[in-house]
Backbone as CSV, one residue per row, in Angstrom:
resi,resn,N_x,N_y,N_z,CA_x,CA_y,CA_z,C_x,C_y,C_z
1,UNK,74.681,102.135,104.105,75.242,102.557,102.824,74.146,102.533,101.769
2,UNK,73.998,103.574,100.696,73.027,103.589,99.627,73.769,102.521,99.078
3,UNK,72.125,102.190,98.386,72.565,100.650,97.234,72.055,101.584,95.496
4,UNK,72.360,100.601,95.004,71.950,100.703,93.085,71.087,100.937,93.059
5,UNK,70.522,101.658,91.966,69.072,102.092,91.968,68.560,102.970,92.509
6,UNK,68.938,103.894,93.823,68.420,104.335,94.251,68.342,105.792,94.001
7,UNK,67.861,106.985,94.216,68.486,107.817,93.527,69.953,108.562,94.589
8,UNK,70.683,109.063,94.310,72.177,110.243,94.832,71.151,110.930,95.747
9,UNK,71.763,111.072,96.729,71.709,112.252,97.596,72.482,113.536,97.228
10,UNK,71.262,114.770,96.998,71.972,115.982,96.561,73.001,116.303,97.685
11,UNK,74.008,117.078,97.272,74.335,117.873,97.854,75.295,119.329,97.043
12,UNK,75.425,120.322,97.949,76.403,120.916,97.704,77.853,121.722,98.605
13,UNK,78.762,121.331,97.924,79.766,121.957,98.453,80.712,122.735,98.311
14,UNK,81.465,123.684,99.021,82.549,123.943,98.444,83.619,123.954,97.830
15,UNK,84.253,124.097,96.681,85.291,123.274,95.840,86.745,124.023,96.708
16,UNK,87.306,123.557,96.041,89.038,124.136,96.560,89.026,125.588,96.206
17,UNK,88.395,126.295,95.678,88.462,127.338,95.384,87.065,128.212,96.416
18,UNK,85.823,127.672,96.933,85.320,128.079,97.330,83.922,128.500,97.007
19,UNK,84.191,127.738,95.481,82.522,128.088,94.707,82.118,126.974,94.736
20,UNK,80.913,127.084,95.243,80.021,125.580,95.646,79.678,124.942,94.235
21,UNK,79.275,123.924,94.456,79.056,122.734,93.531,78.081,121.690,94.346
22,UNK,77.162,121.279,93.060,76.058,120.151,93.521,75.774,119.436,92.494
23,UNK,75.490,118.171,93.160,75.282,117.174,91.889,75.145,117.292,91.359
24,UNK,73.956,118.341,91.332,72.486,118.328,90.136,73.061,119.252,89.278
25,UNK,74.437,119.985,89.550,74.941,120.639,88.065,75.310,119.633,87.261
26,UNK,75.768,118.294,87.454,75.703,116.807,86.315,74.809,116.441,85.577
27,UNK,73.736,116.673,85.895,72.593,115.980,85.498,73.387,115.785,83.913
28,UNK,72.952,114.471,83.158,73.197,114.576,81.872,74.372,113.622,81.682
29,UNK,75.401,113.525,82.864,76.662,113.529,82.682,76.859,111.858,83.241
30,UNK,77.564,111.010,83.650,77.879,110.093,84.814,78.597,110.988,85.232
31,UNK,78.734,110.144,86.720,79.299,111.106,88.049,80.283,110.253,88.770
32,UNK,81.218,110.128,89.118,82.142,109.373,89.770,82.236,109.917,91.063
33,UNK,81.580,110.091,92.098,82.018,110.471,93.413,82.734,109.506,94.447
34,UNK,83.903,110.111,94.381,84.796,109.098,95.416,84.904,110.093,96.916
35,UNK,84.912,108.971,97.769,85.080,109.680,99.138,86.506,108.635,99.454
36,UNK,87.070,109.796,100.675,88.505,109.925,100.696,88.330,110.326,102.155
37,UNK,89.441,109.014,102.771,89.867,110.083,104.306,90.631,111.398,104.677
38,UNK,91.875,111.574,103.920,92.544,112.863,104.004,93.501,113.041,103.177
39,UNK,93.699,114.512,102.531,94.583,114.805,101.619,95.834,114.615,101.769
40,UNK,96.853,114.046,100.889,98.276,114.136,100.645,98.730,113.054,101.917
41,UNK,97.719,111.738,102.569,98.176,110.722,103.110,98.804,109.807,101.703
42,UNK,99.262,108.567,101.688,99.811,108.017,100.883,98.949,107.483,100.017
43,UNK,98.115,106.783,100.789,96.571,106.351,100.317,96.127,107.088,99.269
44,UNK,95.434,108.231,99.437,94.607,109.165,99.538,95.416,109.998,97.903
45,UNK,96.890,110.100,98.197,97.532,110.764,97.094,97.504,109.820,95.954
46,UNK,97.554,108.481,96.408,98.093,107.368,94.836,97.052,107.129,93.981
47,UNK,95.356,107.290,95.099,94.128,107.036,94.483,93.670,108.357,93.619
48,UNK,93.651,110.028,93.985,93.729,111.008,93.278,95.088,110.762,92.082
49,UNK,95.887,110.466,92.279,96.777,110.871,91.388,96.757,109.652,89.957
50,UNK,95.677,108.430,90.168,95.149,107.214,89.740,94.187,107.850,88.953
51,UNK,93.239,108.765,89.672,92.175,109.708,88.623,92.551,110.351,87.519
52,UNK,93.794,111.121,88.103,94.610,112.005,87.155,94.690,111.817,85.829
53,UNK,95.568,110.609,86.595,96.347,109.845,84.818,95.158,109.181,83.996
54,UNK,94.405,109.173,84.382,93.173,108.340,83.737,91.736,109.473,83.562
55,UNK,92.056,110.642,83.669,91.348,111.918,83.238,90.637,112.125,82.190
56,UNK,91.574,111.736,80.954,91.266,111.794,79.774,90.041,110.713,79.262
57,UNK,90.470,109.757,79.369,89.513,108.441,79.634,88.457,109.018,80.314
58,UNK,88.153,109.589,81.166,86.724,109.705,81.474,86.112,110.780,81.419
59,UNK,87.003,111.872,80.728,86.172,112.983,79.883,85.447,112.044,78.634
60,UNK,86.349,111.274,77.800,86.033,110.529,76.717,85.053,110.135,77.168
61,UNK,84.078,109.276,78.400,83.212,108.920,78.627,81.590,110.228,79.140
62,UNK,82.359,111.157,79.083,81.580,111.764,79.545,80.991,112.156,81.313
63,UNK,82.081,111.820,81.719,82.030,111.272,82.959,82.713,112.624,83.919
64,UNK,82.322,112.879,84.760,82.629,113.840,85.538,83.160,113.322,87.301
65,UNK,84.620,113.120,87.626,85.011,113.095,88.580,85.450,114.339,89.646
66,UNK,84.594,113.508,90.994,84.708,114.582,92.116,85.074,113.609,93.512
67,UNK,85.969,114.175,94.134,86.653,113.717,95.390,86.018,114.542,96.312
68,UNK,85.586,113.862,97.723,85.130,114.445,98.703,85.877,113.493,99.954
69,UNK,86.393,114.887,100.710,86.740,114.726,102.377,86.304,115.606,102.800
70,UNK,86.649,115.530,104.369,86.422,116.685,105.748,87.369,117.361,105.488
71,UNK,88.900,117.881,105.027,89.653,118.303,104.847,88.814,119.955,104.326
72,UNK,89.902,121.229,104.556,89.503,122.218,104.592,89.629,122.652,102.960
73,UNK,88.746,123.469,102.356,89.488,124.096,101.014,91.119,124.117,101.011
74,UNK,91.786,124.957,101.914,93.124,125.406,101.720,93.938,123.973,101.233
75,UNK,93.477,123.044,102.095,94.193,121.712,101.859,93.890,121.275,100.763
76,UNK,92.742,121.118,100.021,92.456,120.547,98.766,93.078,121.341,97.945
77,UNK,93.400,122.647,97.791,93.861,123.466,96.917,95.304,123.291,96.823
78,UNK,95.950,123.448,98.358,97.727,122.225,97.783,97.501,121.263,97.331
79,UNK,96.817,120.276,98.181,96.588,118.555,97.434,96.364,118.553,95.972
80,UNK,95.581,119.625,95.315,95.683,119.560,93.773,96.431,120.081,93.094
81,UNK,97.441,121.512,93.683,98.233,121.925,92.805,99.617,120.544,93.288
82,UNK,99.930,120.491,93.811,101.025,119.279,94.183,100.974,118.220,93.571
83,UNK,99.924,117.419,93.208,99.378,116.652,92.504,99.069,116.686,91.030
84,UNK,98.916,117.664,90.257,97.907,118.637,89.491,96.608,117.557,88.911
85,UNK,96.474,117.612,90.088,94.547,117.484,89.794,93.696,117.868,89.164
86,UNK,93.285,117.589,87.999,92.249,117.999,86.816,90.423,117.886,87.113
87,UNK,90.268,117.577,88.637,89.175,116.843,88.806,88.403,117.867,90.055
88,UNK,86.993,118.053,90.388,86.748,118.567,91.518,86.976,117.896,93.018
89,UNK,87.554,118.937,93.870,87.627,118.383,95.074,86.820,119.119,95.851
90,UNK,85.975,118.185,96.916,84.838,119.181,97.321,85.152,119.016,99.119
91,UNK,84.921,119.754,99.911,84.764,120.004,101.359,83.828,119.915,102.062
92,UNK,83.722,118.758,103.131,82.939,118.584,103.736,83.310,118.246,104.795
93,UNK,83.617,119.281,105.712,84.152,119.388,107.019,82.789,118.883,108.074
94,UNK,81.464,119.529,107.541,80.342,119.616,108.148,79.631,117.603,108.325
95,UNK,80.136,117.046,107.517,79.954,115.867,106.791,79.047,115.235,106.233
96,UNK,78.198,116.648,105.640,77.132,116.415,104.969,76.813,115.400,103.989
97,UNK,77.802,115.586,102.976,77.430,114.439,101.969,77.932,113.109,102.278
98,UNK,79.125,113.172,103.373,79.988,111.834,103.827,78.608,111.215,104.722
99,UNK,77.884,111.626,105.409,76.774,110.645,106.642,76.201,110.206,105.345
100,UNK,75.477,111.565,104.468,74.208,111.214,103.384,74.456,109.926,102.711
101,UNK,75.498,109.913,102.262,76.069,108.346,101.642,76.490,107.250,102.438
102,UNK,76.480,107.507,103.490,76.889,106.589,104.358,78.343,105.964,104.864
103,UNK,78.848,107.030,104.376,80.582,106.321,104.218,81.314,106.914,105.924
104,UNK,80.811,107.286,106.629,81.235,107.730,108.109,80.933,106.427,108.467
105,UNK,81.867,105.433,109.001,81.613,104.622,109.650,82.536,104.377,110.683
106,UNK,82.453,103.328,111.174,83.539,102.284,112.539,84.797,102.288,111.682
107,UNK,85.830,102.464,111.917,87.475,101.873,111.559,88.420,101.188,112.192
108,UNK,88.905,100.402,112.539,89.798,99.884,113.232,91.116,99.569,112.335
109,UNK,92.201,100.206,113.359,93.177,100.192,113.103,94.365,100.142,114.057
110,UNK,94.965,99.199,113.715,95.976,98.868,115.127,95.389,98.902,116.286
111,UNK,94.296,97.856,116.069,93.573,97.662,117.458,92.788,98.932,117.918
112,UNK,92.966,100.191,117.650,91.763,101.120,117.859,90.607,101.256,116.832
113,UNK,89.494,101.727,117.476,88.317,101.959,116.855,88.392,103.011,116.909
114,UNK,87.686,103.830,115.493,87.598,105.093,115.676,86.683,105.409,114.500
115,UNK,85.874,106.507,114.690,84.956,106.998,113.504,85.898,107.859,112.473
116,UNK,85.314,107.355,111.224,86.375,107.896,109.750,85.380,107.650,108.432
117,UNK,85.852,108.183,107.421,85.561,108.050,105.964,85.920,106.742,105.311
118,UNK,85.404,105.835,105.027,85.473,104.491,104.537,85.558,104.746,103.220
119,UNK,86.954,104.649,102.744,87.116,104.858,101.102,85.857,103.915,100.444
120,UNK,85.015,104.963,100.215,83.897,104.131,98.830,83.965,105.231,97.534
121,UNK,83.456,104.525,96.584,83.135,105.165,95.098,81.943,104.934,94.624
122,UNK,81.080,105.739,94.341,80.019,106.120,93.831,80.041,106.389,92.349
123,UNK,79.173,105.254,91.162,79.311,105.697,90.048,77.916,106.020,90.099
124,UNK,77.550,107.609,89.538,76.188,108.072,89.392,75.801,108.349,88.024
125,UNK,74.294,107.618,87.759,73.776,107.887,85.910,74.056,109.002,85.204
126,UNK,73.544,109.632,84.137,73.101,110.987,83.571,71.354,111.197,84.383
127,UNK,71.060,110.464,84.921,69.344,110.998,85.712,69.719,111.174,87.172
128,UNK,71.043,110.819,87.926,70.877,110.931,89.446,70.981,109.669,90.206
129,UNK,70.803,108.856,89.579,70.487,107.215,89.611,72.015,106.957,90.605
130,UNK,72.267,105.983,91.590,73.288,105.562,91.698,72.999,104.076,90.870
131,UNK,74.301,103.855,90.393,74.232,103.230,88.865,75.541,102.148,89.704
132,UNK,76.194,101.799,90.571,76.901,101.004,91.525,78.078,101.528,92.265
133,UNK,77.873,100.893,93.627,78.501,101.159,94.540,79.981,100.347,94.933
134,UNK,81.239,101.000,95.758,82.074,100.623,95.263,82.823,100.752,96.915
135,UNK,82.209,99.853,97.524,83.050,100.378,98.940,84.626,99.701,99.348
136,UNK,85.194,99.853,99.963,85.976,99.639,100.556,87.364,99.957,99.467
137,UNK,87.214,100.357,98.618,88.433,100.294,97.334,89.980,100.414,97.626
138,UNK,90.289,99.963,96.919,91.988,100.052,96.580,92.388,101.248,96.031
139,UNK,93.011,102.315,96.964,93.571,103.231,96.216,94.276,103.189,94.835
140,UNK,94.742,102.208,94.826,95.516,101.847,93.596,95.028,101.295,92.106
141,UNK,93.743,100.621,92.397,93.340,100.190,91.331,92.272,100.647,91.268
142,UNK,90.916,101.835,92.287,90.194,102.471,92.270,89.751,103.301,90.826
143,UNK,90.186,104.066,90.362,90.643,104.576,88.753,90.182,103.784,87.595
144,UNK,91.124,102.405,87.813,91.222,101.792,86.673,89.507,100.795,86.590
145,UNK,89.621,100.427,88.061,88.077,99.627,88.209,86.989,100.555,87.701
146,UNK,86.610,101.727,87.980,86.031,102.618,87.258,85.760,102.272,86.450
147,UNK,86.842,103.078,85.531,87.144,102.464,83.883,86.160,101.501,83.232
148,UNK,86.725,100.978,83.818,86.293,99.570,83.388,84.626,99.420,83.380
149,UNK,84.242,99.719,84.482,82.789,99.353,84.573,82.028,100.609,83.617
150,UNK,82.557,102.096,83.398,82.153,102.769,82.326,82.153,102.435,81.184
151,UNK,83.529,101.404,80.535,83.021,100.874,79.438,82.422,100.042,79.287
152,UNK,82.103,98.864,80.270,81.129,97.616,80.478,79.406,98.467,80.326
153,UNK,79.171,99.768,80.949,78.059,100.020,80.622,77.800,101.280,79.347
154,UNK,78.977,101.294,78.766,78.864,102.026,77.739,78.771,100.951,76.368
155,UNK,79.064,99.644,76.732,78.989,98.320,75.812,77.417,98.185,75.830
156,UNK,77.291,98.058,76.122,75.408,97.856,77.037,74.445,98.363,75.933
């Protein structure tokens, strides 16, 4: 897993709509990249829909949130109108940016092992910087922990 300090691994991907997107269109900005196992699971919906309501708050910060799974465009594009998602959702079927960050790992669950997306969150600087890492999160309070640490370094 990348640590603090180090710089983001570029990438780019396709959004729900199909027009690619890459970090480095942030530059300037903080970056919230959350990785996600799959759209419209229970998980997966309470932690997007946690971004949602807390949208405003991190435009106010200046802050630019983006969700990434293996899930196909078509799916991200229900998952956000169902949801109404204000935020980018990006596709990475290929699992480009999911290895680059390191979040493909081991899972066990009900006694099986199996390779998956390890809910982590990535808060990234205005230079590229990963600025702290956020693995294993709580769908539920994922959002709000954010928050929080944007205004702890907007106190700063």
């Amino acid at each position: 897993m990348l640590e603090t300090g180090t710089m983001a691994p570029e990438f780019t991907l396709p959004d729900k709509d199909g027009r690619p997107v890459s970090l480095s269109d942030f530059r300037g900005k903080k970056v919230v990249v959350y990785f996600y196992p799959k759209d419209s699971t229970p998980g997966c919906t309470r932690q997007a829909c946690a971004f949602a309501a807390a949208w405003e708050e991190f435009r106010k910060r200046n802050a630019v949130v983006i969700g990434i799974s293996k899930d196909s465009q078509a799916s991200h594009q229900k998952f956000a109108e169902k949801n109404g998602l204000p935020f980018l959702l990006l596709s990475d079927p290929e699992r480009q940016a999911i290895e680059a960050y390191g979040v493909w790992q081991e899972k066990k669950l009900y006694g099986k092992t199996s390779m998956g997306v390890v809910r982590t969150t990535f808060l990234i600087d205005e230079e590229g910087r990963i600025q702290s890492v956020m693995p294993k999160v709580k769908p539920d309070t994922n959002a709000a922990d954010v928050l929080a640490l944007l205004q702890e370094t907007d106190a700063r």
